[in-house]
Structures are given as C-alpha cells and as structure tokens.
C-alpha positions, 0 to 999 in steps of 0.5 A, spaced: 253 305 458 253 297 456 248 296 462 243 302 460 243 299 452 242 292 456 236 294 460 233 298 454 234 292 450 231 287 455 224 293 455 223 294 447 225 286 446 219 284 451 215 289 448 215 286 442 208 284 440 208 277 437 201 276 438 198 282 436 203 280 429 201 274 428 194 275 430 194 280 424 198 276 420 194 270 419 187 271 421 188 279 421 185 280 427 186 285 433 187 279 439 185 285 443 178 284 441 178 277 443 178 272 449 182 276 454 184 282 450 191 279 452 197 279 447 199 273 449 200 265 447 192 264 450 189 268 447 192 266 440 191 258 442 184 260 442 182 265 436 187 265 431 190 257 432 193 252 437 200 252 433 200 259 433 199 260 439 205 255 441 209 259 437 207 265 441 208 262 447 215 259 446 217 265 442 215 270 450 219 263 454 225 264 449 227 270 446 223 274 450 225 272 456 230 268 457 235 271 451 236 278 455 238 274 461 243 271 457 246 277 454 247 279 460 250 274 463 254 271 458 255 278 454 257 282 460 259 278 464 254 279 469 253 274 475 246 271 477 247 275 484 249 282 480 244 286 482 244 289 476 242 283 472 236 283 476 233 288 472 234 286 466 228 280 466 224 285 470 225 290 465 223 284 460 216 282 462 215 290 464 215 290 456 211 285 455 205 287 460 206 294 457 208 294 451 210 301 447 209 299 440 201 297 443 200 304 447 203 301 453 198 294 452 201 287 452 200 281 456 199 279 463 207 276 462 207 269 464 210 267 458 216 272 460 216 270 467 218 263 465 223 265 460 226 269 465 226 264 471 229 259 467 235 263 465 236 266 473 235 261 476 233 253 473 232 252 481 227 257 482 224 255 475 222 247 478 219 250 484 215 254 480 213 248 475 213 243 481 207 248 484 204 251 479 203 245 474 200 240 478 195 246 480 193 247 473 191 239 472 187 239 478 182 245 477 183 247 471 185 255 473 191 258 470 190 264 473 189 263 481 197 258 480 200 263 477 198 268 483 200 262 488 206 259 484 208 266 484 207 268 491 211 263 493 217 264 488 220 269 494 220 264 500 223 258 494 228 264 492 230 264 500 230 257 501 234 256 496 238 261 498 241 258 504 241 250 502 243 251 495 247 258 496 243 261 490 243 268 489 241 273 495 239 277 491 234 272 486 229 274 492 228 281 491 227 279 483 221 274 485 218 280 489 218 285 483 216 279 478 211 278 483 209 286 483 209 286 475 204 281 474 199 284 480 199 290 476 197 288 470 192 284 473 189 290 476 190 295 471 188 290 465 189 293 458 186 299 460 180 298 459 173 300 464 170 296 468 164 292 465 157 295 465 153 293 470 159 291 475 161 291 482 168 295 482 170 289 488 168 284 484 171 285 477 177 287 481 177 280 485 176 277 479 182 280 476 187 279 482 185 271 482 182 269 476 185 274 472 178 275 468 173 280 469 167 275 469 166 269 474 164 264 467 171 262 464 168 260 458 164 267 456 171 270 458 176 266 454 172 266 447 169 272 447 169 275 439 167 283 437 160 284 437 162 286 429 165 277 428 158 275 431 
C-alpha cells in the first residue's frame, strides 16, 4: 500500500501545473495559448518572465522530480536498483506531460526528467548535462540534444552499470524516460496538426525540433490572435 500511495503520489505532484498557475497568477494568461503551448519554464521564460520562468523550471527539477525519488528512497527505504522506484520518477514526468488538473495537458517534462536523473542516479545526471549542454550552445536547438542526450541515456545507464556498478535496473528507467518524452512530442497538447500542413513534416518536426513549424522563432513567441 505505501508503494501504491508513493506512485499515486509521484503522478499527482508531477502533475501539478505550476506553469499554468503562475502564468494565471501574474499575467493571467492561459500559457497553453502561447509560444509552444508547453506548460512548462520555456514557454514562461518567454511570456510571462524570465525569473518566473526560472521558478518553474527549478520548481519541475526539485520538487517535481527529484522529491518523490527521494521519498522513496529515504521514506521507504527503497534502493536505486528496486525495480519499484523505477516507477516512481517515471510516473513523475507521466504527470507532467499529462497532467490530470489540465485535462491530460502538461509539458514536454524535461524539466522532470532532470530532477528525476539527479536523484536516481547523479552519474547518469553528468552524462546527460556533459552531452546535452555543449550541444545547446553550439546550435542553439534544445529540442534535437534533448532527443539525443536522451537516447544516449540507455547505453550511459549500461556503461555505467559495468565500470561504476550502477544499478542494472537505471537502464530500463532511461528507456521509458525516453519513451514518455517521444510521446509527448508527438501527441503534443492534442492539439491538430496545423492548417495548410504535411502530416510527415509536422511529425519530423515534433520528433526533432519539438515544434510543428521549422521557423523557431515564429514558434516560440506565438500569442492568441485576441493579444495581437
């Protein structure tokens, strides 16, 4: 029973839709309306506030994502290689990319993700920064590092298994992180593919880019047609 509290606690407090919140709170905006449509510290960073949308993101990081991990481990008592903590992190980021106060709306969970690496597994944590940062400041596209740090996590989970004796079972925990964030991208908030567009297109582009357009910048500071 306290497993089954921990993982329906790990969904609902993922779930929780600070950026929706504070977006309402200070600017009263539905952030679904703008940029991405994400629920998340990006698309706060751009329309609502750059602090606010650093108080989202360490908000996703910390209690998000690294504090049910931690409940587990030093609540429960459950070890990093139970393979019954490995739901909880996922469970985490499942909330957040499908929240259920937001009618299964959320974000793309990245923000989730990375509390949930450092708290399983500081290791896999560096690997994933080590990869995806550098990336980031060469070209500037979040989304396709994200996709490739993330791809790469599985075969970092099973080097790091052999040279550092990490936990077997953090493999399979990369490939469902893996497998949640694809399936947001792809499924988006629900929302229909854009008028005028190539199904194939707007699906390379949300596996890749994590957009539906190719231009960035007409994505990201998108507004309703109402606020133009």
């Amino acid at each position: 029973m306290e497993i089954a509290g921990l993982y329906v606690l790990a969904y609902l407090l993922g779930g929780v839709p600070t950026a929706f919140v504070l977006g309402k709170l200070v600017k009263g905006v539905d952030i679904r309306g703008y940029g991405s449509g994400n629920v998340g510290g990006s698309n706060v960073f751009y329309h609502v506030g750059k602090r606010w949308g650093v108080l989202v993101a360490v908000l996703e990081i910390v209690v998000k994502g690294a504090l049910p991990v931690y409940i587990g481990q030093y609540a429960l008592g459950l070890d990093r290689s139970s393979p019954l903590l490995v739901g909880v992190p996922l469970l985490a980021v499942a909330g957040h990319n499908w929240s259920p106060y937001l009618k299964f709306q959320g974000g793309r969970g990245v923000g989730v993700v990375v509390g949930t690496l450092f708290a399983m597994s500081p290791w896999l944590f560096l690997a994933f920064m080590a990869v995806g940062l550098p990336g980031w400041a060469v070209t500037r596209s979040m989304g396709v590092w994200v996709l490739i740090t993330l791809t790469l996590l599985p075969l970092w989970a099973v080097l790091l298994a052999v040279l550092r004796d990490e936990p077997t079972v953090l493999s399979f925990y990369c490939v469902g992180l893996l497998g949640l964030v694809v399936a947001k991208r792809l499924l988006s908030n629900w929302t229909p593919l854009p008028e005028g567009s190539r199904k194939r297109r707007v699906l390379f582009n949300r596996l890749f880019r994590d957009r539906d357009v190719d231009d960035r910048a007409e994505w990201v500071h998108r507004i309703p047609r109402s606020s133009e």
